[in-house]
FIZA-424289 format. One record per residue (C-alpha): x, y, z; residue number from 0. Coordinates in steps of 0.25 Angstrom, whole numbers. Example, Ala and Ser with C-alpha at 12.3 -4.5 7.8 and 13.67 -1.06 7.14 Angstrom:
BEGIN
<pt c1="49" c2="-18" c3="31" k="0"/>
<pt c1="55" c2="-4" c3="29" k="1"/>
***
This chain:
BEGIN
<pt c1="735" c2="921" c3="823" k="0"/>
<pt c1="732" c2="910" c3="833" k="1"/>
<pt c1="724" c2="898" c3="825" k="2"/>
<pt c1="713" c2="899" c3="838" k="3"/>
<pt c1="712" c2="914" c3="834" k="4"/>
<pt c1="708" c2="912" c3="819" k="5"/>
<pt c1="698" c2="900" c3="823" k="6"/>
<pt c1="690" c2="907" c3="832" k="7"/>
<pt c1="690" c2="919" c3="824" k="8"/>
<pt c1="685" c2="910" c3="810" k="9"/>
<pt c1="675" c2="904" c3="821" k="10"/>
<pt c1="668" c2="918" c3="826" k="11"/>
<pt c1="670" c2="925" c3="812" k="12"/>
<pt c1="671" c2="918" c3="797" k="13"/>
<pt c1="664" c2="903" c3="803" k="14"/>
<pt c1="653" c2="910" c3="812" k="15"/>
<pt c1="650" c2="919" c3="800" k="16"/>
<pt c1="650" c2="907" c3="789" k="17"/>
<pt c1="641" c2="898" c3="799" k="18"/>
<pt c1="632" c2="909" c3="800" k="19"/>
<pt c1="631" c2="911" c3="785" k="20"/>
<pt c1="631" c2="896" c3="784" k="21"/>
<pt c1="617" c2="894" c3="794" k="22"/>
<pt c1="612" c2="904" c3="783" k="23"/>
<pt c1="615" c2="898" c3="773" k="24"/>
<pt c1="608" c2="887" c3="778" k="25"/>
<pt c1="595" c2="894" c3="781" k="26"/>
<pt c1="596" c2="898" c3="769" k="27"/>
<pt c1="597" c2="886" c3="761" k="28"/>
<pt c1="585" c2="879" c3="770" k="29"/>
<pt c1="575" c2="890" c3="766" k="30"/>
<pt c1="579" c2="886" c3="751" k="31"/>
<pt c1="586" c2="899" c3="749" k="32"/>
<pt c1="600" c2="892" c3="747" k="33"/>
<pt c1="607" c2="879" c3="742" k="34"/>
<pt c1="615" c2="876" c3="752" k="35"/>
<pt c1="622" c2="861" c3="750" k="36"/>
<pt c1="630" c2="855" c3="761" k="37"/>
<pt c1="638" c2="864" c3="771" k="38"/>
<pt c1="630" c2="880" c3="772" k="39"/>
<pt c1="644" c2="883" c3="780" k="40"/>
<pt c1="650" c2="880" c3="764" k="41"/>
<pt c1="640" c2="889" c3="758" k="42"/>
<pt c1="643" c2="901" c3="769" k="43"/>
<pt c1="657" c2="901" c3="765" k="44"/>
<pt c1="654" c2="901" c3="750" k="45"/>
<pt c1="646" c2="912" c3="752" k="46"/>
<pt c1="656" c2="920" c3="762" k="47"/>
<pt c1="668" c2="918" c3="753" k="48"/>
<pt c1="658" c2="924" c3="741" k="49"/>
<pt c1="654" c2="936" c3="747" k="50"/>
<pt c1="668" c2="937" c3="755" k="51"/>
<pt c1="673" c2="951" c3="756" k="52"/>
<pt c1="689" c2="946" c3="754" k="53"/>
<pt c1="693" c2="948" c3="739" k="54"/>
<pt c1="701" c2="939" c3="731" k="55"/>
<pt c1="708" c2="949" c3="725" k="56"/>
<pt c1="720" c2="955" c3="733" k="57"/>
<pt c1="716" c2="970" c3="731" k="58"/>
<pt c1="723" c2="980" c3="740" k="59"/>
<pt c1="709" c2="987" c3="743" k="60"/>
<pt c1="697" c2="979" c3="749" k="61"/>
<pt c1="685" c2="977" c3="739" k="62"/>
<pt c1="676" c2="990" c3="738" k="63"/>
<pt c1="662" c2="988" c3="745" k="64"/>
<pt c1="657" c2="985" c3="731" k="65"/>
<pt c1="665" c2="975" c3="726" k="66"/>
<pt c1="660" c2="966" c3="740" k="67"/>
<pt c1="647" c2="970" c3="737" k="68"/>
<pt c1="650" c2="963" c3="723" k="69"/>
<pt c1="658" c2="953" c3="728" k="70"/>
<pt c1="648" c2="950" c3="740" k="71"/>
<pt c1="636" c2="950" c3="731" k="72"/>
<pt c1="643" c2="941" c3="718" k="73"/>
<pt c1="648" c2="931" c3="729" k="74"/>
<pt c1="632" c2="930" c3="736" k="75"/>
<pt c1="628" c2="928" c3="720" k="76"/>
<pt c1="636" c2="916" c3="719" k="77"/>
<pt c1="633" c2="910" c3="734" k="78"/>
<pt c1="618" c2="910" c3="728" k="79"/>
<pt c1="621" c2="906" c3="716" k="80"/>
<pt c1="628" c2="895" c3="721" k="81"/>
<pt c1="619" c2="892" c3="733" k="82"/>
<pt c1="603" c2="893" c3="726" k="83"/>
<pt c1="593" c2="887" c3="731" k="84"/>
<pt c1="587" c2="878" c3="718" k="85"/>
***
């Protein structure tokens, strides 16, 4: 796949989506909502990667819609956990 292909596909999908979450991330953190230090692009990908749909284990069947809305909901637990507002 032409190396021009995967960048503009990261920039108009996966980047666009983690800037996006990020600017939130960023309202959030000024109404006191959320702890945010440094880069809110960081926190966006922490959160992403938590609540991604891919499973580490190498399973021949995708996840059940129950085990996502498990994994979803344990991976937004340890984002606020991690990112309280004190």
């Amino acid at each position: 796949m032409p190396r021009a292909a995967i960048e503009t596909w990261q920039e108009n999908g996966p980047l666009r989506v983690r800037r996006a979450l990020a600017e939130r991330l960023t309202a959030l953190r000024d109404r006191g909502l959320l702890n945010v230090p440094g880069d809110p692009e960081r926190a966006a990908l922490h959160l992403l990667l938590l609540i991604s749909a891919a499973h580490p284990s190498y399973r021949a069947a995708a996840p059940s819609d129950e085990e996502v809305d498990a994994a979803v909901a344990a991976g937004v637990r340890a984002f606020l956990h991690g990112y309280a507002a004190t």
